[in-house]
TORVOKE-927329 format. One record per atom (N, C-alpha, C): residue in one letter; x, z, y; residue number from 1; atom name. Coordinates in nm, 2 decimals. Layout:
// TORVOKE-927329
[A, [X, Z, Y], NUM, CA] ...
This chain:
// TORVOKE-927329
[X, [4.57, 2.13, 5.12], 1, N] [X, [4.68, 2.19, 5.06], 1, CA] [X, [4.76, 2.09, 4.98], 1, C] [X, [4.90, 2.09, 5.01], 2, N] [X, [4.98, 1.98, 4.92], 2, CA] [X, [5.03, 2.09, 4.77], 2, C] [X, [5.04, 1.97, 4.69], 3, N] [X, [5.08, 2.01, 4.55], 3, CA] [X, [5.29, 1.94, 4.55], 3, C] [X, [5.34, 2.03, 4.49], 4, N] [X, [5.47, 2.01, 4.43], 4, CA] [X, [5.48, 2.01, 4.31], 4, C] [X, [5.48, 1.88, 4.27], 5, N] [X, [5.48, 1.90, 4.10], 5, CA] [X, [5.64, 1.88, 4.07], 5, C] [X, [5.70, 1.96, 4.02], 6, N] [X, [5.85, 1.97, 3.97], 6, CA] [X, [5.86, 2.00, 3.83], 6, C] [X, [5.93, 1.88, 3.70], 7, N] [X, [5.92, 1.94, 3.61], 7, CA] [X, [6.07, 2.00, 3.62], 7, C] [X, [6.19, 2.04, 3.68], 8, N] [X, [6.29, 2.12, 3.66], 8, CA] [X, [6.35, 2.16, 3.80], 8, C] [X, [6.42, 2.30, 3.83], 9, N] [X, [6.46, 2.30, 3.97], 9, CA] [X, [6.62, 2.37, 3.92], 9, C] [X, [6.75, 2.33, 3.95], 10, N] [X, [6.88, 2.40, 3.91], 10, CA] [X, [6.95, 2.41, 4.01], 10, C] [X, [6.99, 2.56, 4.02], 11, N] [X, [7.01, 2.63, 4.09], 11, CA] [X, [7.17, 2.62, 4.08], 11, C] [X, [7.29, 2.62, 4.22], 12, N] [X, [7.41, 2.57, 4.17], 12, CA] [X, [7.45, 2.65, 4.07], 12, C] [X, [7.54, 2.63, 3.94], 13, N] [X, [7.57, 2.72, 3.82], 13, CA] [X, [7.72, 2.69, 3.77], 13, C] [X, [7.78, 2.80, 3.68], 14, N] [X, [7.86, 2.74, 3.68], 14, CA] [X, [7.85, 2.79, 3.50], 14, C] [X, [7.86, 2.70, 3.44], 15, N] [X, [7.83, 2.78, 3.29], 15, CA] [X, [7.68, 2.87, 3.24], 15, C] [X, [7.59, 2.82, 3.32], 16, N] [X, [7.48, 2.89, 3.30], 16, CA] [X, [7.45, 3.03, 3.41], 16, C] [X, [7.53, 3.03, 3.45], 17, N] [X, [7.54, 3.16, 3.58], 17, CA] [X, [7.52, 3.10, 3.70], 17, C] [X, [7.43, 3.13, 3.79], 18, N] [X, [7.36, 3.13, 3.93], 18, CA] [X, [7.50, 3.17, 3.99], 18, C] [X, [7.59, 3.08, 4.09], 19, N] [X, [7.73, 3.13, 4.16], 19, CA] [X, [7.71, 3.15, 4.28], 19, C] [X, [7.59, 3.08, 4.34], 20, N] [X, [7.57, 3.11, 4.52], 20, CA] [X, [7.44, 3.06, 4.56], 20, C] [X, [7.41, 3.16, 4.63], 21, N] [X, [7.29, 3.13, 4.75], 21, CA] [X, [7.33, 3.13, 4.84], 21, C] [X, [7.33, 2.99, 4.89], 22, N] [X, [7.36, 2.98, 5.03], 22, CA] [X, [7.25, 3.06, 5.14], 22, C] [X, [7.15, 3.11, 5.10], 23, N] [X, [7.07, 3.21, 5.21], 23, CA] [X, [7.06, 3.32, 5.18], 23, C] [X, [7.16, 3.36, 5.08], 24, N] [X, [7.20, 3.56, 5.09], 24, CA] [X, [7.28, 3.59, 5.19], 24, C] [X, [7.28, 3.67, 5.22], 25, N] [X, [7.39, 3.68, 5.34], 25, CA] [X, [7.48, 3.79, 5.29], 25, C] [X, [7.61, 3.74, 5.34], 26, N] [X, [7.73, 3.82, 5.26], 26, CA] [X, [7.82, 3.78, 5.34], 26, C] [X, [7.96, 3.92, 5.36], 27, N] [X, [8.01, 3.90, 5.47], 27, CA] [X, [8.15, 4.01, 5.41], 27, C] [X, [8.26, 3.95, 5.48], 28, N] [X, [8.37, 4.00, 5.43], 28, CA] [X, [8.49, 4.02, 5.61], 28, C] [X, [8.50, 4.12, 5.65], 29, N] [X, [8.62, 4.07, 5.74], 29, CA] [X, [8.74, 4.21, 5.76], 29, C] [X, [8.80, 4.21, 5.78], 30, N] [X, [8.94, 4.30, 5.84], 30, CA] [X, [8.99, 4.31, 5.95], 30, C] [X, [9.09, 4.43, 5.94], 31, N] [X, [9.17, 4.41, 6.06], 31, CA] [X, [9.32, 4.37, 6.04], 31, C] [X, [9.35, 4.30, 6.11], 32, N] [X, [9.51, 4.18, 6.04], 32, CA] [X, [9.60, 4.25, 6.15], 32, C] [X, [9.59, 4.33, 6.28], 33, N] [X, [9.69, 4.41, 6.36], 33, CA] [X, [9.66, 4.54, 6.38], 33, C] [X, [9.77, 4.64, 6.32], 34, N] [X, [9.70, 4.77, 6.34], 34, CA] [X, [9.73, 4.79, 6.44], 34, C] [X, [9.60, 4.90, 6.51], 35, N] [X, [9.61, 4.95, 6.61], 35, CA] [X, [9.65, 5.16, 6.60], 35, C] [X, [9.79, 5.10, 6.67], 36, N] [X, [9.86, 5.22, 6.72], 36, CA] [X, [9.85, 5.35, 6.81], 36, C] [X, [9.86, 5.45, 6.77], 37, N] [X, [9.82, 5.55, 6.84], 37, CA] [X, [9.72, 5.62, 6.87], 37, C] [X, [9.55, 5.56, 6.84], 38, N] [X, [9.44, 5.58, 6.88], 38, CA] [X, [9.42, 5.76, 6.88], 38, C] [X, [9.37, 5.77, 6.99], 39, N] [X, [9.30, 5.90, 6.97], 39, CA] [X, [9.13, 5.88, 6.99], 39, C] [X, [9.10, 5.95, 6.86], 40, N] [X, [8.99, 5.98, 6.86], 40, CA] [X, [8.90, 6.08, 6.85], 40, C] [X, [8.96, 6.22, 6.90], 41, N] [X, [8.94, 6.31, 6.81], 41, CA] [X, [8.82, 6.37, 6.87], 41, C] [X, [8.75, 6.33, 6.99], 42, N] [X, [8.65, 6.38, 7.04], 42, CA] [X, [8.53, 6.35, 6.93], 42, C] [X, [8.52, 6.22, 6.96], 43, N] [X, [8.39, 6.15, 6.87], 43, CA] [X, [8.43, 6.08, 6.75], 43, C] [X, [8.32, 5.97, 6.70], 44, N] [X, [8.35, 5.91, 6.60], 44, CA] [X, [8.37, 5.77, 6.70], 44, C] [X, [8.45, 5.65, 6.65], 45, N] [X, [8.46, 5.52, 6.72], 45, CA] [X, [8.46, 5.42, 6.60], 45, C] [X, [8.40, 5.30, 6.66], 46, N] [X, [8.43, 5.16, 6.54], 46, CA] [X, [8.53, 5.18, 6.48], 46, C] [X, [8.52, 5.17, 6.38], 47, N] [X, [8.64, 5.09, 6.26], 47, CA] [X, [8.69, 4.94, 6.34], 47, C] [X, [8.80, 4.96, 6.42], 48, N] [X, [8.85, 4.82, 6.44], 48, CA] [X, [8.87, 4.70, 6.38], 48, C] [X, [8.82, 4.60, 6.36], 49, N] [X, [8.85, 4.48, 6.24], 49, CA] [X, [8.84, 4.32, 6.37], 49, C] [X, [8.96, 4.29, 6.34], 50, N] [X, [8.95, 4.17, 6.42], 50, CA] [X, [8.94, 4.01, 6.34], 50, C] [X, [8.95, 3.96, 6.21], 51, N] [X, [8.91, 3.91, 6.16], 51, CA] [X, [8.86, 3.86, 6.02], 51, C] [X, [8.77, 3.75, 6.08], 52, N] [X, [8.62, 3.74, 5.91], 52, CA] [X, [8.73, 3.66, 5.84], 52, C] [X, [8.68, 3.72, 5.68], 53, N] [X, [8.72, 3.62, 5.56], 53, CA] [X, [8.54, 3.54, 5.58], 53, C] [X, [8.46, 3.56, 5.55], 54, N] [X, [8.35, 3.47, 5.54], 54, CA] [X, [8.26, 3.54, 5.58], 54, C] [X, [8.13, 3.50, 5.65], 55, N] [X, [8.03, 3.56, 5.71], 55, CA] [X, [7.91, 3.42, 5.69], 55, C] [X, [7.87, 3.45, 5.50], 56, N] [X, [7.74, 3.36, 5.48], 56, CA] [X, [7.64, 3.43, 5.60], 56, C] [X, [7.57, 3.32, 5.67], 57, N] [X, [7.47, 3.37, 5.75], 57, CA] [X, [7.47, 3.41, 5.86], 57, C] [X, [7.60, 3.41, 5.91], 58, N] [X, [7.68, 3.43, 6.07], 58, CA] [X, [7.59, 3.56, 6.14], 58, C] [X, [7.58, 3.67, 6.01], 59, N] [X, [7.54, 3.80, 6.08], 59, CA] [X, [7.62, 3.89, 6.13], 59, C] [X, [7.74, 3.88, 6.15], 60, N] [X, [7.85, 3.96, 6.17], 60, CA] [X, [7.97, 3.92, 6.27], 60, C] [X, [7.94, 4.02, 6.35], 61, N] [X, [8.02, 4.02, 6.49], 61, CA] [X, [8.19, 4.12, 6.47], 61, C] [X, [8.32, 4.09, 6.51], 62, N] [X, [8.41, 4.14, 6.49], 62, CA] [X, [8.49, 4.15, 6.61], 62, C] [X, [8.54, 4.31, 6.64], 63, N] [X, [8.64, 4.30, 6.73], 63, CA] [X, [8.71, 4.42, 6.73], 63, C] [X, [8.81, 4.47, 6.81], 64, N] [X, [8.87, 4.61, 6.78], 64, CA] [X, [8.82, 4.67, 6.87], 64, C] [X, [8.71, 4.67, 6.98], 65, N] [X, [8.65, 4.75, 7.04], 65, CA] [X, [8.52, 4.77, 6.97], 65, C] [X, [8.44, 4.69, 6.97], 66, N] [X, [8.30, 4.72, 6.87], 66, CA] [X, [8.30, 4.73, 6.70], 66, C] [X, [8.41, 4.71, 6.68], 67, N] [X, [8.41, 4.72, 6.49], 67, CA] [X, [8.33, 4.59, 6.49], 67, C] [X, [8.33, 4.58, 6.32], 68, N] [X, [8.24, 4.50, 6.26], 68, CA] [X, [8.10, 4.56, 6.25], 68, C] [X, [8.02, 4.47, 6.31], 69, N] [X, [7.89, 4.49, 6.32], 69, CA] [X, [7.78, 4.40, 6.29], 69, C] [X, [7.74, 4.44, 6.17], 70, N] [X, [7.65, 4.37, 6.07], 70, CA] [X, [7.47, 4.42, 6.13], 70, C] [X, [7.44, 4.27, 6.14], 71, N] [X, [7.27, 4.29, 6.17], 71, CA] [X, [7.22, 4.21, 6.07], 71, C] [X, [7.12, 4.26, 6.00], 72, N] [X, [7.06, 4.22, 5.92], 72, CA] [X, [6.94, 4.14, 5.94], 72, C] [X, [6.95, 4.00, 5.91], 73, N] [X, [6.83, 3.89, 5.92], 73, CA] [X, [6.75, 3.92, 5.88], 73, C] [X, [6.74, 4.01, 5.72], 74, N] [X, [6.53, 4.00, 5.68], 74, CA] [X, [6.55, 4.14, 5.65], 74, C] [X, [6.49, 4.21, 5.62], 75, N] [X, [6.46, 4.35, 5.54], 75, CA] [X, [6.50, 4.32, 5.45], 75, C] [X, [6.56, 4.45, 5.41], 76, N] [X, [6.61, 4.46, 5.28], 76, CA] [X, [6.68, 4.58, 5.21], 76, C] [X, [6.74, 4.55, 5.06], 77, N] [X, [6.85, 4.66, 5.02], 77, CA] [X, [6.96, 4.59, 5.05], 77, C] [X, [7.07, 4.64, 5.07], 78, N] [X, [7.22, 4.58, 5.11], 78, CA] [X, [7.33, 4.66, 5.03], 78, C] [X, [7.43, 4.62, 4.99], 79, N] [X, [7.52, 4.69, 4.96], 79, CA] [X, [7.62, 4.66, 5.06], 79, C] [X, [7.68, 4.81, 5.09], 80, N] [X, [7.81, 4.82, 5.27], 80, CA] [X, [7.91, 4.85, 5.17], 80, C] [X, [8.00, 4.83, 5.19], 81, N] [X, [8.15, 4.88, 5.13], 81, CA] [X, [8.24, 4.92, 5.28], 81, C] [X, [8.36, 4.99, 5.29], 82, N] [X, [8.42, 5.00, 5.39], 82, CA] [X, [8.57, 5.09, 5.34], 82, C] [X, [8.67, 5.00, 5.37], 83, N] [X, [8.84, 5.07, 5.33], 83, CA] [X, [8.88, 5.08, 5.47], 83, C] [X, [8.89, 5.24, 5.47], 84, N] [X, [8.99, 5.25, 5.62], 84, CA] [X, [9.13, 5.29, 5.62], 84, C] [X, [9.25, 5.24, 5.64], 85, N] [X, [9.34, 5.32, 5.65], 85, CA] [X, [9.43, 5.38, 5.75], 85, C] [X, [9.47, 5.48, 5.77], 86, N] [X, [9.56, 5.53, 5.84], 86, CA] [X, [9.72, 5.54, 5.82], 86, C] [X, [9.80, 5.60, 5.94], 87, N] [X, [9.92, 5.65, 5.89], 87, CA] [X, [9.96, 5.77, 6.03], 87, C] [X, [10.05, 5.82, 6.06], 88, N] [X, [10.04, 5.93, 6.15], 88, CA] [X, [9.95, 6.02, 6.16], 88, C] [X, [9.86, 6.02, 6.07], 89, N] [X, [9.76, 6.16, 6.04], 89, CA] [X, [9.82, 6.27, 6.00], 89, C] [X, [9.92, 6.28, 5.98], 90, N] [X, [9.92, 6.46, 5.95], 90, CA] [X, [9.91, 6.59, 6.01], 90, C] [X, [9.87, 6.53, 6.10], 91, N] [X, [9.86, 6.67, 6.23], 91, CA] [X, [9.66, 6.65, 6.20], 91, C] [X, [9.60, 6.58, 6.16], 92, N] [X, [9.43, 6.60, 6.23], 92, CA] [X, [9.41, 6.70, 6.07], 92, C] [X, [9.27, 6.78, 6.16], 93, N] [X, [9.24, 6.89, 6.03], 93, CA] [X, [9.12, 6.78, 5.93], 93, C] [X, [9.09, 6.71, 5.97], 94, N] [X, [9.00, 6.61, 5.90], 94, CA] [X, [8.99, 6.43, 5.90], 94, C] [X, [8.98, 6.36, 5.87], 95, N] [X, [8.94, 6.26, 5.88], 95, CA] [X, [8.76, 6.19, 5.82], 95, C] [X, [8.71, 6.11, 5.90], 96, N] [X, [8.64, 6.08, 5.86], 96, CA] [X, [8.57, 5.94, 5.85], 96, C] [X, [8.50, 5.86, 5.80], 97, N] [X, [8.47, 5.77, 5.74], 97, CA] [X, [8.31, 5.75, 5.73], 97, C] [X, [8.25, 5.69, 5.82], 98, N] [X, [8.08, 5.67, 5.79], 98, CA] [X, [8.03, 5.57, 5.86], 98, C] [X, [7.95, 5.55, 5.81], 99, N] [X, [7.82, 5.38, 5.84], 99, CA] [X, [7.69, 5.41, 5.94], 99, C] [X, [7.71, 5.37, 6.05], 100, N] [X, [7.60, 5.41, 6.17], 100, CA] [X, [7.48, 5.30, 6.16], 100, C] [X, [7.36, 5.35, 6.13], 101, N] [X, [7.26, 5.26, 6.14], 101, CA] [X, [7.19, 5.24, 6.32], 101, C] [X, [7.19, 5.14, 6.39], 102, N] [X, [7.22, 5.11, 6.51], 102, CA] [X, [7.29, 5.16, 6.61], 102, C] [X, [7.40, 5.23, 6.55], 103, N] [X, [7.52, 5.27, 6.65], 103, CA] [X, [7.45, 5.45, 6.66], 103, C] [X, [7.40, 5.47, 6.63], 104, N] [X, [7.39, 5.65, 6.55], 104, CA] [X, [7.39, 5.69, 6.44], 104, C] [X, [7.43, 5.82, 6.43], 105, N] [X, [7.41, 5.85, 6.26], 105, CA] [X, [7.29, 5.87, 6.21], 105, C] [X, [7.26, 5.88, 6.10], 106, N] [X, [7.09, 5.95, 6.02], 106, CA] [X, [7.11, 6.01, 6.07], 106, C] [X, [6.93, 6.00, 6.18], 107, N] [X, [6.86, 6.10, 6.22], 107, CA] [X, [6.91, 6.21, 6.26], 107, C] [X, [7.02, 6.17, 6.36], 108, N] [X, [7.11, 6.21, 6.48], 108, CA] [X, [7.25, 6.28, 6.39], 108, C] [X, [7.24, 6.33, 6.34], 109, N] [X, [7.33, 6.41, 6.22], 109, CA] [X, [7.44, 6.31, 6.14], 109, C] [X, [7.54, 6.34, 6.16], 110, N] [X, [7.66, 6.27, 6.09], 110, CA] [X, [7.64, 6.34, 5.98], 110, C] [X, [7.64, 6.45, 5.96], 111, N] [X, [7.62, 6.55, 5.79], 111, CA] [X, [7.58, 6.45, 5.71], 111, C] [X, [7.45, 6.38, 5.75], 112, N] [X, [7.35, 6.34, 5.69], 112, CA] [X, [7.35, 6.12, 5.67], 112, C] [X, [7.47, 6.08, 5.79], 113, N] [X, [7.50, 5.92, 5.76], 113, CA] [X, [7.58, 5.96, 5.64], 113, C] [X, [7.58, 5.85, 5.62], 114, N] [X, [7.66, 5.78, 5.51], 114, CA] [X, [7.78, 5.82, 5.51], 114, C] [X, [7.82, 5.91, 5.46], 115, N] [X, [7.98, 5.94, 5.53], 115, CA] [X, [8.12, 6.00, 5.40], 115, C] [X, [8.25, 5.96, 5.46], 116, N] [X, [8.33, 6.04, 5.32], 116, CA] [X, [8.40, 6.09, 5.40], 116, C] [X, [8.44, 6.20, 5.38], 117, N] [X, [8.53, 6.32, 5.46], 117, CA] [X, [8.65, 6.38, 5.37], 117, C] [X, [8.76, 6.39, 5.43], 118, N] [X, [8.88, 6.42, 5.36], 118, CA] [X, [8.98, 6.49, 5.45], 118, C] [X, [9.07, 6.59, 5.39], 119, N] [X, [9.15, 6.67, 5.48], 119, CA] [X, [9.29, 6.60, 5.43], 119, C] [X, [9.32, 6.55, 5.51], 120, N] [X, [9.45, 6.48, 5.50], 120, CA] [X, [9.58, 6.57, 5.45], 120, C] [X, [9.54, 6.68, 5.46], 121, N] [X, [9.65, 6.79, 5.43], 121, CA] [X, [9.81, 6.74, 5.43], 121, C] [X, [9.84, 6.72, 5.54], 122, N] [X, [9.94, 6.71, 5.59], 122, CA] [X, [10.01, 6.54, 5.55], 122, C] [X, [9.95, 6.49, 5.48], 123, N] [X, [9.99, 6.36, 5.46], 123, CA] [X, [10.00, 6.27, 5.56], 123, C] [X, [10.10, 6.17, 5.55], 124, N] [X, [10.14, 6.06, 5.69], 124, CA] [X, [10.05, 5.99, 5.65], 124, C] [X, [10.01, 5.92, 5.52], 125, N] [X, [9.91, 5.81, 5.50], 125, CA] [X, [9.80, 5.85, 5.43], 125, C] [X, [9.68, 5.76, 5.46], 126, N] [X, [9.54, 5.80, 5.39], 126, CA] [X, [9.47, 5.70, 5.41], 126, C] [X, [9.37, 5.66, 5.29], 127, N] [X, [9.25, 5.59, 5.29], 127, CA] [X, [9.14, 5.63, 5.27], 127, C] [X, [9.04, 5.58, 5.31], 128, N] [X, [8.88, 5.61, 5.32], 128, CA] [X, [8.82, 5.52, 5.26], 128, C] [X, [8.78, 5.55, 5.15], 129, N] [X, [8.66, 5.43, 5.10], 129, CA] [X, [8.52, 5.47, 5.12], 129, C] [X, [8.41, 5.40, 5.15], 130, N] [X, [8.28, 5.45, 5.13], 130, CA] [X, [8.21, 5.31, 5.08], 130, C] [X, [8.11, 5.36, 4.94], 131, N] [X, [8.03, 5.25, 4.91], 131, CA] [X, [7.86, 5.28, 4.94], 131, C] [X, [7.73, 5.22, 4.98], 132, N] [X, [7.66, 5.25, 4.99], 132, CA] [X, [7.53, 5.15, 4.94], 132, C] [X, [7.45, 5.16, 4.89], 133, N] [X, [7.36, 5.05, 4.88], 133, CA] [X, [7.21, 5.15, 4.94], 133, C] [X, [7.21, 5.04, 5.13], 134, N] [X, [7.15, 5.10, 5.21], 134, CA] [X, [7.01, 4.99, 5.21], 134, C] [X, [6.86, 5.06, 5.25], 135, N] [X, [6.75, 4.97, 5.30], 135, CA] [X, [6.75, 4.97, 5.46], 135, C] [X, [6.78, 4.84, 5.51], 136, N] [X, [6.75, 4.82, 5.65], 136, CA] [X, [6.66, 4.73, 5.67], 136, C] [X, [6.60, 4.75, 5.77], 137, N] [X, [6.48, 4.65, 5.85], 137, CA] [X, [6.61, 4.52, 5.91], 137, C] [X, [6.51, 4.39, 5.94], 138, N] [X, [6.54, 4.30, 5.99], 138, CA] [X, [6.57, 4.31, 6.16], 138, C] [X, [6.72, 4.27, 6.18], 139, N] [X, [6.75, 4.32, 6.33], 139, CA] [X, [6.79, 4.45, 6.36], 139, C] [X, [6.80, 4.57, 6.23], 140, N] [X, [6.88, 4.70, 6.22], 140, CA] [X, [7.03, 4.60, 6.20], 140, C] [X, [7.16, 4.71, 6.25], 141, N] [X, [7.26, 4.72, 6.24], 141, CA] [X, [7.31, 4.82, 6.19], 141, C] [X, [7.44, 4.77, 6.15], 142, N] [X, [7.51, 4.87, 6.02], 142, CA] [X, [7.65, 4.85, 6.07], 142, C] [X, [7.73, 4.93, 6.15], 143, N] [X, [7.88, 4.96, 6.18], 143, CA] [X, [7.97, 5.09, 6.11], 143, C] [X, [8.05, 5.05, 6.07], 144, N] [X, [8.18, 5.14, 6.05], 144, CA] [X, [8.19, 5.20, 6.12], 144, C] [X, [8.22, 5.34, 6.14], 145, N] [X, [8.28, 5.45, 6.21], 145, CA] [X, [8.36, 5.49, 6.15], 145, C] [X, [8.49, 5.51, 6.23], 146, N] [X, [8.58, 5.69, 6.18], 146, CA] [X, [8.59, 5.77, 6.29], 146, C] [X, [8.65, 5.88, 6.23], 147, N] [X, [8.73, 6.00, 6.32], 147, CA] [X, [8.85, 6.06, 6.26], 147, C] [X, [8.93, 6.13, 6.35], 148, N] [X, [9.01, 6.18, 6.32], 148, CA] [X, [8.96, 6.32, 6.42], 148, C] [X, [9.00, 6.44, 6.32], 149, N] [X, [8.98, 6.53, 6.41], 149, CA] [X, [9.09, 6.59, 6.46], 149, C] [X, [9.13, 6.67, 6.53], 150, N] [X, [9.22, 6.72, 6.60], 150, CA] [X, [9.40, 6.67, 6.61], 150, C] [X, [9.39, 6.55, 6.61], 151, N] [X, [9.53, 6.49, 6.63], 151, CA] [X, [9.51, 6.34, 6.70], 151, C] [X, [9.60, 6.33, 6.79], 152, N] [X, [9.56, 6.27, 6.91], 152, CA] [X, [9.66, 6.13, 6.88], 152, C] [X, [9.72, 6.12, 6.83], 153, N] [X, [9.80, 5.99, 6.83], 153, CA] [X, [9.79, 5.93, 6.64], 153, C] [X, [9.68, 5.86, 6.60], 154, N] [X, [9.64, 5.87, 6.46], 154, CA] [X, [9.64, 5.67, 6.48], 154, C] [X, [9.77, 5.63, 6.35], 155, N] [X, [9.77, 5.47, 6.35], 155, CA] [X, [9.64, 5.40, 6.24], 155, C] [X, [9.59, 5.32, 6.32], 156, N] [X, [9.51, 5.27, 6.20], 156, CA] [X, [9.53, 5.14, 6.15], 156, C] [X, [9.59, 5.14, 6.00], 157, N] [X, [9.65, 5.05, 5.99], 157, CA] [X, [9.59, 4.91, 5.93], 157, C] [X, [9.68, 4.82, 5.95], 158, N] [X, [9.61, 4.65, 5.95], 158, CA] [X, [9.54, 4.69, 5.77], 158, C] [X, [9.46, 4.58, 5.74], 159, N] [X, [9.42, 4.55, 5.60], 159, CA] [X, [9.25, 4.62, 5.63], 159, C] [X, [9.20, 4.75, 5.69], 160, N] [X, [9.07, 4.83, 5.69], 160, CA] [X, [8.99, 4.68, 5.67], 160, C] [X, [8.91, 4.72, 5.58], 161, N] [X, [8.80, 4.62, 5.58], 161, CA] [X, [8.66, 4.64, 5.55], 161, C] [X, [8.60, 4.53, 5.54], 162, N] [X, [8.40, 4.60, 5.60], 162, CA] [X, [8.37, 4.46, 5.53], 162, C] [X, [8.29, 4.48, 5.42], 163, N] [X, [8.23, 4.38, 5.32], 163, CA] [X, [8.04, 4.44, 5.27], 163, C] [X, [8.00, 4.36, 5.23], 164, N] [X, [7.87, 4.36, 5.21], 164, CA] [X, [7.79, 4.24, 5.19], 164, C] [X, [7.66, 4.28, 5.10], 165, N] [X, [7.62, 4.16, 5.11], 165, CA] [X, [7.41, 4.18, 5.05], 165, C] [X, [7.30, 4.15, 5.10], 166, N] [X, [7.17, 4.10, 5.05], 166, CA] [X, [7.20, 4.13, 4.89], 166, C] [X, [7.15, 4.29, 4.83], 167, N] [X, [7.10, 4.29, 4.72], 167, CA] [X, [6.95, 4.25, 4.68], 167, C] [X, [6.86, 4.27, 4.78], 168, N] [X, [6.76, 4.21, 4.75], 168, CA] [X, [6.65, 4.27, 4.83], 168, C] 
């Protein structure tokens, strides 16, 4: 057995404050073109986001067909954040907003994912925030979903974004 004898170990700081671990993983990206017209009112679909502000840990895949899709390297608690917005919503009787753990909801049930739900009531514009601090296993995934319900031509506009990061 080898011995490490270390009389001090400093962690980068900035004034006394721990500013980064380079092996937490933490991830930030958007979508910079909105996409026009979508209908989605059958199901729920990714949150479109075509590009990363930063992805410590290169766990996070982006596109406007699969959303942003976060796999987690070790087990853990995580904190998800997600801003969606729309505009041409005033026709759907709902919109909706939730976090798929491997591309289904909790234990088949959207009631029961992570979800924020809002009646647009007749408004052209609307945002969705949802925050969550979720436990996932290592190699579970965590994607964005929305819906709109019953209105068929719903814009989703640029800026939606999908951030998170290893609380511990």
């Amino acid at each position: 057995m080898s011995k490490l004898f270390v009389d001090e170990i400093q962690p980068k700081t900035t004034g006394g404050i721990i500013t980064f671990n380079p092996n937490r993983p933490a991830w930030s990206c958007y979508l910079s073109n909105a996409q026009n017209g979508q209908n989605f009112t059958a199901t729920a679909i990714p949150m479109p986001v075509d590009t990363k502000e930063f992805d410590i840990g290169n766990n996070l895949s982006v596109s406007t067909t699969n959303g942003g899709v976060f796999t987690a390297p070790v087990s853990g608690i995580y904190q998800f954040n997600i801003l969606a917005s729309f505009s041409s919503a005033a026709n759907g009787n709902y919109i909706s907003v939730k976090m798929y753990v491997d591309g289904s909801p909790i234990l088949g049930n959207t009631s029961l994912s992570y979800r924020y739900l809002e009646d647009p009531q007749g408004a052209e514009f609307y945002t969705g925030t949802l925050s969550s601090i979720i436990q996932i296993t290592s190699g579970q995934t965590l994607t964005p979903f929305i819906r709109s319900n019953n209105d068929t031509s719903v814009d989703i506009r640029y800026g939606c974004r999908f951030n998170g990061f290893l609380v511990g």
